[in-house]
N, C-alpha and C positions, 0 to 999 in steps of 0.2 A: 450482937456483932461488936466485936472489939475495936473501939477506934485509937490508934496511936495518938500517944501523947505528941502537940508541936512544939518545935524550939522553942529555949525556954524566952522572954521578952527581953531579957539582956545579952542573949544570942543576937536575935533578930538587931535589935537596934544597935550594934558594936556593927555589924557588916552593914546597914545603912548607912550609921554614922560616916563608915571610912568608903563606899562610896559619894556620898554627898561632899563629901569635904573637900572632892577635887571637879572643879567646876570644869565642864565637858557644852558648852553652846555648841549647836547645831552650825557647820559651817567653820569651826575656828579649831585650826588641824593641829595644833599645838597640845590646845586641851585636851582635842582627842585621842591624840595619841599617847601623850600623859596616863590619858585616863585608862584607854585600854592593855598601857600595860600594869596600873594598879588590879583590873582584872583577872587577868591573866594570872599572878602571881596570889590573888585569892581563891581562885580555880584549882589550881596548882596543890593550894593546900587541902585540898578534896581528893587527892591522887590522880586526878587525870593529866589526860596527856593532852597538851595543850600548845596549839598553834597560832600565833598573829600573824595572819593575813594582808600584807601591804595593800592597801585599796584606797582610790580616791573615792569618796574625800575624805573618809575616814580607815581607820584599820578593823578587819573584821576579826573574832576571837572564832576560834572553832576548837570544840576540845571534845573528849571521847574515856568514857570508862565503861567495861566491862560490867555484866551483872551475874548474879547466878543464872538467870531462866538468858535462852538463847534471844528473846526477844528484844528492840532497842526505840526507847522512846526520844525524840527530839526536841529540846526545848529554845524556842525561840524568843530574844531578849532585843531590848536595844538600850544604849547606853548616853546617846545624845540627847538633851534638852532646849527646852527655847531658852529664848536668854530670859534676864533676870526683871529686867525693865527697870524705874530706878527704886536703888536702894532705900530711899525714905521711907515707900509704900510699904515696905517689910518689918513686921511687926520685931521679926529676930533676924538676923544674918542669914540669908539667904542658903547659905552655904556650909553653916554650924546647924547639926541638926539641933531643933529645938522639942520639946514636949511640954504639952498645954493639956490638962481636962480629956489625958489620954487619945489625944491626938500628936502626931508627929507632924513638926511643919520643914521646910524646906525644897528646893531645886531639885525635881525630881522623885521628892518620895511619891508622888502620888502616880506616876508616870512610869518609866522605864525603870527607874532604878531603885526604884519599891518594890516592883516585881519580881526586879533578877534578888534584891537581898532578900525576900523571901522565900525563892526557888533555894538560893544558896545556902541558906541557914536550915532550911529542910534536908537539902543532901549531905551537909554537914552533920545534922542531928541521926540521919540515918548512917551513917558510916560511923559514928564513934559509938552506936547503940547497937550494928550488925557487924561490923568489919568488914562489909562490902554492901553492895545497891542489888534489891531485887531482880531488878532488871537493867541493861544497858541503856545508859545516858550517855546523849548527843548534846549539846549546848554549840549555838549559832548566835552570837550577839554583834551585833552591830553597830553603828556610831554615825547613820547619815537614816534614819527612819522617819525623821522630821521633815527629808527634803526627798522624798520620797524613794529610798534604799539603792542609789545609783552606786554601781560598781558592788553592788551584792551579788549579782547575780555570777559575773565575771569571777569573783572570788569563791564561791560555790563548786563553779565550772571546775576549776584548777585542782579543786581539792575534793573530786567526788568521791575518791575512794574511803572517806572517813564519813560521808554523810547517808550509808546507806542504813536506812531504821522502817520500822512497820507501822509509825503516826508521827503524826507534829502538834507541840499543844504550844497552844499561844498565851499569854497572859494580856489581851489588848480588848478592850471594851468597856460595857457599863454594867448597871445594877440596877432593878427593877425597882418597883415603889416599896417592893420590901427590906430593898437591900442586899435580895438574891442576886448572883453574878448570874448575865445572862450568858448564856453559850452559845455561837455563832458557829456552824460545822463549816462556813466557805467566807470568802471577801470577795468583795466590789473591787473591781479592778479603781487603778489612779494614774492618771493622764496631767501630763504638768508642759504648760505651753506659755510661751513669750507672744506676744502681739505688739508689733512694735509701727508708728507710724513717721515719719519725717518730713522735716519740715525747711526752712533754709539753714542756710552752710552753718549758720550763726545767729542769736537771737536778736530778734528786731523789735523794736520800742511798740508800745500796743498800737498807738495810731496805723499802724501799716495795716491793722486788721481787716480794714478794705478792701485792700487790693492782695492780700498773700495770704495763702490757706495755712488756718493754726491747725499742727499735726495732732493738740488736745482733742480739736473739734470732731478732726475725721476719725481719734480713736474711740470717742467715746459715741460716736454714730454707729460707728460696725460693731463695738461691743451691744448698743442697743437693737444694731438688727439681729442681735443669736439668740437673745431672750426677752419675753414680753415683759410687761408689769401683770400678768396673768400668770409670772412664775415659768410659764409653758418654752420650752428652750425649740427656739424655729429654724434650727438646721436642717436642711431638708434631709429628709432620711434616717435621723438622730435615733429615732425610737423605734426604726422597722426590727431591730434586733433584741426589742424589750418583750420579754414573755413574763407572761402577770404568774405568779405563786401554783404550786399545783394544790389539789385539793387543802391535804394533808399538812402542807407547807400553811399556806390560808386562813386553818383553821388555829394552826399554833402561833401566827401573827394574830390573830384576834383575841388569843386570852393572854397576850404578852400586855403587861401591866407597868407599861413605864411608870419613871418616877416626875412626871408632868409637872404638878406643884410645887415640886422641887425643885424643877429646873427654871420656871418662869420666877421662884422667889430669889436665888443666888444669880440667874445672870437678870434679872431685874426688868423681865418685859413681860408687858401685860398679856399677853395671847402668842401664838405660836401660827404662821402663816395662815389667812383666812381661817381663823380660830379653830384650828383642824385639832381633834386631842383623843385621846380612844385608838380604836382600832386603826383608823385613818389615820393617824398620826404614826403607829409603829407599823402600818403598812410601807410609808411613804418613806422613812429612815429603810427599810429593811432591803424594797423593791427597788426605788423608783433612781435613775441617775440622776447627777446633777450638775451645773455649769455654773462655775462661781468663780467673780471675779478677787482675789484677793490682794493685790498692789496695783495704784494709778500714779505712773512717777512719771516727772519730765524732765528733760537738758537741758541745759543746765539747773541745777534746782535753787532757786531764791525765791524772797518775798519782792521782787521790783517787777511793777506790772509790765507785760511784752509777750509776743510771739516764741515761746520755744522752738529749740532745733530738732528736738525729737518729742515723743512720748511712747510711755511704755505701760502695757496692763500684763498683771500676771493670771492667767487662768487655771483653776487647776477643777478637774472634772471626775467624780468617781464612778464609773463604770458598771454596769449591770452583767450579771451573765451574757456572754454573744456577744457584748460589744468590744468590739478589740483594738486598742490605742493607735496602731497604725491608720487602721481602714477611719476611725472617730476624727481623727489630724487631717486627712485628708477630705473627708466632707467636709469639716469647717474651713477649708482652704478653696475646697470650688463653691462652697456658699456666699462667703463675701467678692469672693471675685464675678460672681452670677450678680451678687446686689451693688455692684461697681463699688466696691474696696479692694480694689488687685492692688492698690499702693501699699496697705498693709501687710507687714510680715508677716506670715504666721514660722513660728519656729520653736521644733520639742526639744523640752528638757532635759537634763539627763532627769533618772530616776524616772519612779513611776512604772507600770506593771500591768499585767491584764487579770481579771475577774477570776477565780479561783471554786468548784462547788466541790463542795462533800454533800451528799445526802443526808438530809438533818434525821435518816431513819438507819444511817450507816453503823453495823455492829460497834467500832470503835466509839462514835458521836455516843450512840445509848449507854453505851459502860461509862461513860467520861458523867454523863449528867445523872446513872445511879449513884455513881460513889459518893457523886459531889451533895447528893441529897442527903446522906448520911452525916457530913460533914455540915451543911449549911441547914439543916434542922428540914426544909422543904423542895424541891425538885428544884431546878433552873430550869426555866424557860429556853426550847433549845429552836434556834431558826436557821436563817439561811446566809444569813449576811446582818450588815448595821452601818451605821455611821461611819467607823474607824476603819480606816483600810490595810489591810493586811499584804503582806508580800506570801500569802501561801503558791502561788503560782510558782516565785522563785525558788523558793526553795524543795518545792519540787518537779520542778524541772527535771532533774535526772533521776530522781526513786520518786513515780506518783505514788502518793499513799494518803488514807484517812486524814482530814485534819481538824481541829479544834481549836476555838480562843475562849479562854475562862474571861467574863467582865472583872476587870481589877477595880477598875477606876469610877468611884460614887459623884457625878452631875458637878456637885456644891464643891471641887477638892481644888480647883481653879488652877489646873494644870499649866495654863498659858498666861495665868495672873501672880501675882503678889502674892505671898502669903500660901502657896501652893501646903495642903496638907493629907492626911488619912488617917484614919483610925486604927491603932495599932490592933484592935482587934481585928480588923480586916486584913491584914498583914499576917497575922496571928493566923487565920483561918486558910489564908491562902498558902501559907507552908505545908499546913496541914491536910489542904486538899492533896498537894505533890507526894509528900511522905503515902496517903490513903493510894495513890494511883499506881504509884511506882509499885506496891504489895499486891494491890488486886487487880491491876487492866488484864493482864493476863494468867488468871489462876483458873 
């Protein structure tokens, strides 16, 4: 079987370079909008036709071309990063792509914007080698996916008439102990909540501790009555809508082969909760929901000991099939209030989304994980869901259809650290899987 040649490596890294070089943080609508119109105008040079979407907090891109076969695939991207943290820790500028030992480092390559510059340099390679696309490409990119896709959905809405296509393939995930990209057919929903407690008008010297209740005390008591130190999250009723794996589902989480040693030697911890590792481990990322607190901030913020006016935790929760972010908001609001914490806010975020399946036995899913076997030497592991959460839900809201996410992203690439990098040949491969999909999903 014939596999096409990928972009050539000075393809690929000319269209990374020139997204990387325009710093886009998650949250800072300047950059974003910057950036997504250097986007748009590299789209543009692909011949499609090409819309920005005014959205808070970011602009979304939507663009559309034609193929020969009547068929149209959708690719989904996002274009925001976390910030940088400081610059010292960066071995090269942040923002200047650099190349080491055949690795590319910088903001974003390993993340969003590795993905879209290799989707891009793939359809660019296919167009000046065919003179048009096998088949019909959708491209949906985004600029707020960090903060969980708020105002995606709203921008979708407005513009259904260009998003109508027969799959959605994602580029969001990980890679196995081999280095195989895993392929996830659905996402875990993501739920993002404020919990705010109050305290007096104004901060009071610690001595008053006595006699006036700290709003730290009472936040950090209701966050500890929603989950134990047994990990076990005690909402009442949290889990009546968790359904464990079907057979078939079960059996492909058990020969999924994370890359475990990999990830305890880069992020640098001895064991992985109750030294869980095997099967039980890619059960637990695949299946299981979760309640994690991410921010404990308080008002005013200094280092001078005292009673704060407020305190604030951020929670963000990902979702299992059945479970659905409304009804999840409102058990945790009659649970603290049942355990006497009605003083606590609970309040949703924007962003964030409900749980999404494709059947990991879905005609689309199995063609996606043949081709890709041709291309990555061995099958991908294909399951149900992972870690990373997906907006599939949104974006098909108005055409449901098959979906997919190819793992891009290798454990050790420290996407939310310093020094963020990937292997050009993985970049390399991942062009080359779109060029293979785009010729054969539908032949």
């Amino acid at each position: 079987m014939t596999i096409h040649a990928p972009p050539s490596t000075e393809q690929l890294v000319r269209v990374l370079r020139h997204l990387c070089r325009q710093p886009s943080t998650t949250g800072q609508p300047d950059e974003l909008r910057t950036t997504a119109e250097h986007i748009a105008f590299l789209v543009r040079l692909l011949g499609m036709q090409v819309r920005i979407v005014s959205s808070a907090p970011a602009p979304v891109i939507i663009a559309h071309r034609v193929g020969r076969r009547p068929q149209t695939l959708l690719l989904y991207h996002y274009y925001d990063t976390p910030p940088t943290g400081p610059w010292r820790y960066w071995l090269s500028e942040p923002f200047e792509l650099a190349e080491r030992d055949g690795q590319v480092f910088g903001r974003g390559v390993a993340g969003g914007k590795g993905a879209l510059a290799a989707h891009l340099a793939a359809l660019q390679a296919v167009v000046q080698r065919e003179g048009n696309l096998p088949c019909g490409v959708i491209l949906v990119i985004e600029g707020a996916a960090n903060s969980g896709s708020p105002g995606l959905a709203e921008a979708l809405r407005s513009h259904a008439d260009l998003l109508q296509c027969d799959a959605v393939l994602a580029s969001i995930g990980d890679r196995d102990a081999n280095g195989t990209p895993i392929c996830v057919s659905g996402s875990k929903g993501w739920l993002r909540l404020q919990l705010v407690a109050r305290g007096p008008a104004y901060p009071l010297p610690a001595g008053f501790a006595t006699s006036v209740a700290n709003p730290l005390w009472r936040l950090i008591w209701a966050l500890a009555a929603l989950k134990g130190d047994d990990e076990d999250v005690r909402i009442e009723g949290f889990y009546d809508a968790v359904e464990g794996p079907s057979r078939a589902d079960n059996a492909m989480i058990r020969q999924l082969q994370l890359a475990s040693g990999a990830r305890r030697q880069a992020w640098q911890i001895d064991q992985f909760l109750f030294g869980i590792d095997g099967a039980a481990l890619s059960r637990s990322e695949v299946t299981l929901p979760t309640c994690n607190v991410s921010a404990l901030t308080v008002e005013p913020h200094h280092d001078l000991p005292g009673i704060p006016s407020a305190a604030t935790a951020l929670l963000d929760l990902q979702l299992a099939p059945r479970q659905q972010p409304d009804a999840v908001t409102e058990l945790i609001r009659q649970f603290l209030n049942e355990k006497g914490f009605g003083d606590v806010i609970v309040e949703r975020l924007p962003g964030g989304y409900a749980p999404w399946v494709t059947a990991t036995d879905n005609p689309f899913v199995s063609r996606v994980a043949t081709i890709g076997a041709t291309v990555f030497e061995r099958p991908p592991a294909v399951v149900p869901a992972g870690p990373y959460p997906i907006p599939f839900s949104v974006l098909t809201e108005v055409h449901p259809v098959p979906t997919v996410s190819i793992g891009f992203t290798p454990v050790e690439s420290t996407v939310f650290a310093p020094n963020e990098h990937i292997a050009l040949a993985d970049l390399s491969r991942h062009s080359q899987l779109l060029i293979e999909l785009l010729d054969r999903l539908w032949v």
